[in-house]
N, CA, C and O of each residue as an XYZ file, in Angstrom:
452
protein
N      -5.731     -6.935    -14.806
C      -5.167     -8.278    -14.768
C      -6.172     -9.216    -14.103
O      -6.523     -8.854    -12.980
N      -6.726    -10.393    -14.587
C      -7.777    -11.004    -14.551
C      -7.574    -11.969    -12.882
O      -8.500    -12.043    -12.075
N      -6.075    -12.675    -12.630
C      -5.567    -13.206    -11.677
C      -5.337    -12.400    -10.495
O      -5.394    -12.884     -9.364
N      -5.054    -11.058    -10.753
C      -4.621    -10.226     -9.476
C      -5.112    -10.262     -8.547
O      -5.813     -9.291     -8.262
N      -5.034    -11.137     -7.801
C      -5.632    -10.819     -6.271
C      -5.828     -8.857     -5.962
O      -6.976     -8.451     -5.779
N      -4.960     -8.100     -5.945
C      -5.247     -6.829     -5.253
C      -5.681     -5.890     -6.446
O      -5.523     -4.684     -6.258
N      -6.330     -6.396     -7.920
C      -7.035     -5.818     -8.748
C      -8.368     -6.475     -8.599
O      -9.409     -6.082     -9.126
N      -8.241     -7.409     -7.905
C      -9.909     -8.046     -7.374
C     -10.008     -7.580     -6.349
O     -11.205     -7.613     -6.062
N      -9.261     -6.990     -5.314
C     -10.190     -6.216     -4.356
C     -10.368     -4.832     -4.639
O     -11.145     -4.144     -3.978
N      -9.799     -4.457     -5.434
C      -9.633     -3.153     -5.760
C     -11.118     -2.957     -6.685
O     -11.778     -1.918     -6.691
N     -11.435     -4.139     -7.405
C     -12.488     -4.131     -8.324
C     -13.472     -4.449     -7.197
O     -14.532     -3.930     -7.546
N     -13.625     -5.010     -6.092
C     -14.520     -5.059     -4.951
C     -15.441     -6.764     -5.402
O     -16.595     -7.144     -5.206
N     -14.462     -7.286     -5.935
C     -14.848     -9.013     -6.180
C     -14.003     -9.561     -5.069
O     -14.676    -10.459     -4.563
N     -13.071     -9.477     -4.560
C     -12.667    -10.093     -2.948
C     -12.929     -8.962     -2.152
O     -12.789     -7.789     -2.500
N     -13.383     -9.454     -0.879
C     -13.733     -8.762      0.490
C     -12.677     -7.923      0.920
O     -11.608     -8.531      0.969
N     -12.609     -6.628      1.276
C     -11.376     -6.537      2.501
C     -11.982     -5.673      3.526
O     -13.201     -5.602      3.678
N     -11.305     -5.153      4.084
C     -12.018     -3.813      4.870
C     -11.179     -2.420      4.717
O     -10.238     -1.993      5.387
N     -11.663     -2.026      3.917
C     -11.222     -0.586      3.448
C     -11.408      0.269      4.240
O     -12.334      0.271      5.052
N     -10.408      1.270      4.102
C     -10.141      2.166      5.391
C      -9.902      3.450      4.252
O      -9.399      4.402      4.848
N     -10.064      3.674      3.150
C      -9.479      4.735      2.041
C      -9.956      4.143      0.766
O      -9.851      2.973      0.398
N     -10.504      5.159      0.151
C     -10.624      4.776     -1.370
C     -10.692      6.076     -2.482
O     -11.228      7.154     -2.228
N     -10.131      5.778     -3.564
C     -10.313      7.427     -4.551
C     -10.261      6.565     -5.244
O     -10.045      5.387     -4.961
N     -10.603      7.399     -7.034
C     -10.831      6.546     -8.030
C      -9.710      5.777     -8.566
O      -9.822      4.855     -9.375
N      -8.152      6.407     -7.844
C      -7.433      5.741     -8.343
C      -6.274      4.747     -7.527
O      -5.196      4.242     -7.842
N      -7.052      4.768     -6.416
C      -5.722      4.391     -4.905
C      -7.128      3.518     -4.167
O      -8.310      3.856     -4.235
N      -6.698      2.632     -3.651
C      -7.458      1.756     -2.623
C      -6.731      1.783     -0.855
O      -5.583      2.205     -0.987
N      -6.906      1.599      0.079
C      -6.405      1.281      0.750
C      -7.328      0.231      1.665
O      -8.546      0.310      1.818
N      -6.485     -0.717      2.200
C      -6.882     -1.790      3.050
C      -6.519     -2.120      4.419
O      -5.691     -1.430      5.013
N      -7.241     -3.417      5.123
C      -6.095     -3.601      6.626
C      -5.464     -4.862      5.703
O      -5.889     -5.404      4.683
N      -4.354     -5.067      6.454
C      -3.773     -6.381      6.173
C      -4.191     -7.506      6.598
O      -4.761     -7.330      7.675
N      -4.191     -8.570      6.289
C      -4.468    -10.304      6.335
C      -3.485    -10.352      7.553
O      -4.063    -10.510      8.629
N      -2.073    -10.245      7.613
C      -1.025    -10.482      8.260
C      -0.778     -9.534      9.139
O       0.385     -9.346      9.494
N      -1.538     -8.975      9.512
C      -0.385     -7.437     10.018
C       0.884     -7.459     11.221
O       0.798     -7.902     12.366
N       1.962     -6.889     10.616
C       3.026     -6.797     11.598
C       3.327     -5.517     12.231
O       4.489     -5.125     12.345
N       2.200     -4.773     12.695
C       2.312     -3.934     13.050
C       1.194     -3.563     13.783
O       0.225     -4.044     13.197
N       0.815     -2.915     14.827
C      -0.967     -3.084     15.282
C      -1.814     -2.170     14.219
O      -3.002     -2.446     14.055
N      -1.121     -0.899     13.371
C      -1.779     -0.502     12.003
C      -0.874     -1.158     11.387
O       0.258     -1.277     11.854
N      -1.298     -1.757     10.078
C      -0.794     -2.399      8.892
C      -1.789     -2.310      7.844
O      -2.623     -3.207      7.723
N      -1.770     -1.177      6.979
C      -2.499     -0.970      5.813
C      -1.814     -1.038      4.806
O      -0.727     -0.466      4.731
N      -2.353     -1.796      3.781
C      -1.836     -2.175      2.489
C      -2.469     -0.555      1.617
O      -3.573     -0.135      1.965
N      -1.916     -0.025      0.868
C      -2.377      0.765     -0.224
C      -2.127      0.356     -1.297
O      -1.261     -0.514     -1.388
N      -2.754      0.810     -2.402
C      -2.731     -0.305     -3.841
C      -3.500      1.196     -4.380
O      -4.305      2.023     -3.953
N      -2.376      0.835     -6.036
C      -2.871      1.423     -7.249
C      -4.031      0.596     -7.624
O      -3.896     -0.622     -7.511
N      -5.173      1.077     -8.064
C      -6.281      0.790     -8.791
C      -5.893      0.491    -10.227
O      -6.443     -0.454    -10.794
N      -5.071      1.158    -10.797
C      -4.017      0.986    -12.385
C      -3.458     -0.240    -11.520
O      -3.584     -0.267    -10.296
N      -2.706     -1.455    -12.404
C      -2.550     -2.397    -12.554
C      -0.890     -2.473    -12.998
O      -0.433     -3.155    -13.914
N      -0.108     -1.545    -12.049
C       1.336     -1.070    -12.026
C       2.095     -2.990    -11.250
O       1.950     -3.441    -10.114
N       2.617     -3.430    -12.102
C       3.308     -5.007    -11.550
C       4.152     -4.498     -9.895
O       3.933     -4.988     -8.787
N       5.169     -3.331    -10.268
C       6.068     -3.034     -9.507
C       6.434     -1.423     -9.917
O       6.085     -0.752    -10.888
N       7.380     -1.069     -8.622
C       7.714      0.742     -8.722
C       8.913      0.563     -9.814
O       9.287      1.729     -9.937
N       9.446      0.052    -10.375
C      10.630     -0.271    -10.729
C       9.791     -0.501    -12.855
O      10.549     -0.625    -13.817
N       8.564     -0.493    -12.967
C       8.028     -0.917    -14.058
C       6.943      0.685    -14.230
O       6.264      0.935    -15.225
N       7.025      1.372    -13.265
C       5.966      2.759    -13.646
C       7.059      3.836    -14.317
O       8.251      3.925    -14.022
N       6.376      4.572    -15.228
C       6.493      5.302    -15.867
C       6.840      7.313    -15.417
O       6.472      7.619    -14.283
N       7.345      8.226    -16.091
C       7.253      9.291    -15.894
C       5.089      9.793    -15.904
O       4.668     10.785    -15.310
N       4.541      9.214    -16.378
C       3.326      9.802    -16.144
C       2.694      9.250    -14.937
O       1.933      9.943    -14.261
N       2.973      8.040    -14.637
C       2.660      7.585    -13.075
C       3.044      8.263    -11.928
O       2.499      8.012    -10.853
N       4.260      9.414    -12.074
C       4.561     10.249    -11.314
C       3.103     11.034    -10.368
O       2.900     10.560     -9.250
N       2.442     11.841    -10.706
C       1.415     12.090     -9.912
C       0.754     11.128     -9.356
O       0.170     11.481     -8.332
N       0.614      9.939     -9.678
C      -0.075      8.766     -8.953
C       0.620      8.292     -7.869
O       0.071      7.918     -6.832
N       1.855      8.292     -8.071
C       2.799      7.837     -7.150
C       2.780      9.404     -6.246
O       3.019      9.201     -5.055
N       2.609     10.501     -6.492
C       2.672     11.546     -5.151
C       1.131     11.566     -4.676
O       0.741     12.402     -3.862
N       0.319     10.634     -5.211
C      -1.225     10.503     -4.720
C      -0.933      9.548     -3.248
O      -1.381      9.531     -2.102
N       0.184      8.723     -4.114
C       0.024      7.403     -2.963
C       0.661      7.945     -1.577
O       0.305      7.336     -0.568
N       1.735      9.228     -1.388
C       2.470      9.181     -0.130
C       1.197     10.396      0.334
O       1.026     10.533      1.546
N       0.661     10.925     -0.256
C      -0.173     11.787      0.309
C      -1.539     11.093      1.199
O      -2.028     11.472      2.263
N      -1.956      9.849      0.242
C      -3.309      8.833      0.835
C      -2.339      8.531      2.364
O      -2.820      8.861      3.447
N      -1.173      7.980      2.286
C      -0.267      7.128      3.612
C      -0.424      8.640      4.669
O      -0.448      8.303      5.853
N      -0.535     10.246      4.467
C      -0.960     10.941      5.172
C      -1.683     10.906      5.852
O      -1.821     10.884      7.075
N      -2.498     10.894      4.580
C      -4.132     10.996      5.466
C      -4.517      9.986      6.066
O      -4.619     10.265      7.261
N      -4.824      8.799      5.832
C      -4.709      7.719      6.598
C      -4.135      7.784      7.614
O      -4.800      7.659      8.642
N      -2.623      8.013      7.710
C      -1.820      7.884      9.262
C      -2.653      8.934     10.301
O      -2.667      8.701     11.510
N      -3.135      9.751      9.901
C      -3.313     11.198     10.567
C      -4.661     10.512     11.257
O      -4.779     10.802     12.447
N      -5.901      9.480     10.604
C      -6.932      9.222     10.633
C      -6.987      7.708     11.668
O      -7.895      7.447     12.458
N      -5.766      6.853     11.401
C      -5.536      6.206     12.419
C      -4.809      6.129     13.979
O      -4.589      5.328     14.887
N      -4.618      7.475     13.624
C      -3.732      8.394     15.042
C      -2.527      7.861     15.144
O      -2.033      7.721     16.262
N      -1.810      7.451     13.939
C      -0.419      7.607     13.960
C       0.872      8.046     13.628
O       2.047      7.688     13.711
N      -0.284      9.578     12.947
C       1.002     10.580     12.385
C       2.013     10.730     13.147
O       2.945     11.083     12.425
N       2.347     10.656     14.222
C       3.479     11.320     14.959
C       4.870      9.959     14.480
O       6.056     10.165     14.221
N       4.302      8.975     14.506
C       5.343      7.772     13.843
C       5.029      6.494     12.676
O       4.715      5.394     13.131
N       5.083      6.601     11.808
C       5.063      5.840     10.949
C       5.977      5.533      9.644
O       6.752      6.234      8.994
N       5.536      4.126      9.534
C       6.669      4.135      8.161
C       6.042      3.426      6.958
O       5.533      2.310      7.070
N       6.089      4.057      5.878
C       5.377      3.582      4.411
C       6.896      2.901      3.543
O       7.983      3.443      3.344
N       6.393      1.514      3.168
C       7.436      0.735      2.881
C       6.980      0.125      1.599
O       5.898     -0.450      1.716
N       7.594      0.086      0.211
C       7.207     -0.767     -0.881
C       8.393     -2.134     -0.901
O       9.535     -2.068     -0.448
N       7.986     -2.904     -1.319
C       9.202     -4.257     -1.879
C       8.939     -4.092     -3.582
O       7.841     -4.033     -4.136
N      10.277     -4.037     -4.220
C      10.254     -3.758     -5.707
C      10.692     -5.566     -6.284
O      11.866     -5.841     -6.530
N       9.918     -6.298     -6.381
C      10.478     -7.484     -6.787
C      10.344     -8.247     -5.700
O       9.843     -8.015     -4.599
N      11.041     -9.523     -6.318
C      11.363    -10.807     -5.459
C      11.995    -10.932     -4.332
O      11.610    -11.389     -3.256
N      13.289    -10.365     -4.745
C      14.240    -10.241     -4.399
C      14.428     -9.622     -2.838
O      15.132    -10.068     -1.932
N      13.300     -8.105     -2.849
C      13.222     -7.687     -2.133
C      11.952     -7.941     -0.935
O      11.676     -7.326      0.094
N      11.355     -9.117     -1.585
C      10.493     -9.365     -0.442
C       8.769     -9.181     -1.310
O       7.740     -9.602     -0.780
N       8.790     -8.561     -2.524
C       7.340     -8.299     -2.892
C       6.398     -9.945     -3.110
O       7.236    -10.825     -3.309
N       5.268    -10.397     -3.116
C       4.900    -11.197     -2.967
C       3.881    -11.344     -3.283
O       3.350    -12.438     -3.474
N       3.315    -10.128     -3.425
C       2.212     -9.768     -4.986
C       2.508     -8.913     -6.154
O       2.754     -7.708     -6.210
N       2.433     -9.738     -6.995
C       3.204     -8.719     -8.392
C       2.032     -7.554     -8.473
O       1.094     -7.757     -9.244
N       2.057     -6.655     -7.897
C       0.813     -5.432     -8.308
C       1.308     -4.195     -6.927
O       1.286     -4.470     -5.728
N       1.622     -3.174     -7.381
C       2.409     -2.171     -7.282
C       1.705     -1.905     -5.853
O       0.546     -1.551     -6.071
N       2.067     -1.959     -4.054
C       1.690     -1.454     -3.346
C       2.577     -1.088     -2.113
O       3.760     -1.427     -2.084
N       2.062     -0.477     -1.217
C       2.621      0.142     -0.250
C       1.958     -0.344      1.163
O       0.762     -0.504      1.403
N       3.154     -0.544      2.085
C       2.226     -1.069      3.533
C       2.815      0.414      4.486
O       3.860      1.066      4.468
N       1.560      0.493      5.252
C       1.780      1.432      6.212
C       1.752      1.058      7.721
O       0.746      1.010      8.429
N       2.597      0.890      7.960
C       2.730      0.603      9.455
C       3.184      1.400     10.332
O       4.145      2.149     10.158
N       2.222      1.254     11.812
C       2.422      2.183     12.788
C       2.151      1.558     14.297
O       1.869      0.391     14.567
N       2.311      2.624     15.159
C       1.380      1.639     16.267
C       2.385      1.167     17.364
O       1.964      0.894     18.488
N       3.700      1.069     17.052
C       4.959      0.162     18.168
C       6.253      1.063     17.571
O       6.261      1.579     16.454
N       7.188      1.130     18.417
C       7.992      1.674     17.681
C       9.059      0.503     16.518
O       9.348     -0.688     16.631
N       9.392      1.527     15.472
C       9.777      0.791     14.437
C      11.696      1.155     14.585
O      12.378      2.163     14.768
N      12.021     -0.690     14.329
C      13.693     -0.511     14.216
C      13.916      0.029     13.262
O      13.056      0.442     12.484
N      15.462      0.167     13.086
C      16.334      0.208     12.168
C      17.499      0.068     12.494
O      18.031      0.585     13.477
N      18.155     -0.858     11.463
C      17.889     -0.756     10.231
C      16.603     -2.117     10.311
O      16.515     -2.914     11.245
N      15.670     -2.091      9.032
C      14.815     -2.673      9.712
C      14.736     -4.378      8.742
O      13.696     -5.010      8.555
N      16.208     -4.809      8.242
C      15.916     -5.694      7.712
C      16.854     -5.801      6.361
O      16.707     -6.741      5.580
């Protein structure tokens, strides 16, 4: 998608600071972060939303909770963290392009919103 902001960083035409990368998963820090870790992860495929992927996206999607592993483990916050998607508008998403934030670092409420 030619507009996508997070298929242009993913394509490495906007800056970020990457903390994870495979040929098919990116991961980033956040612009905003609400959390003292706040990593964005992003499909490299060009998925709008979780609610629009397919039965073959299935392994991509068990790529993505496995990357939020390794990562947490690498930012020293396996012992608490929480990996959160927004599916839509509705729910808060705010870039149409399929990703996941990982936040850690403080303890996290619930219910959380």
């Amino acid at each position: 998608m030619p507009d996508c902001i997070f298929c242009k960083i993913a394509g490495r035409e906007i800056n970020a600071k990457f903390v994870y990368e495979t040929d098919e998963l990116a991961a980033f820090q956040d612009l905003n972060p609400q959390a003292p870790t706040h990593i964005l992860i992003i499909t490299k495929k060009h998925i709008t939303r979780l609610s629009d992927c397919s039965q073959e996206d299935a392994p991509l999607l068990g790529k993505i909770q496995y990357a939020a592993k390794e990562i947490a483990d690498k930012a020293g916050i396996a012992e608490g963290f929480r990996l959160v998607t927004n599916n839509g508008r509705k729910a808060g998403q705010s870039v149409d392009h399929l990703h996941y934030h990982l936040l850690g670092g403080r303890k996290m409420n619930w219910p959380p919103g």
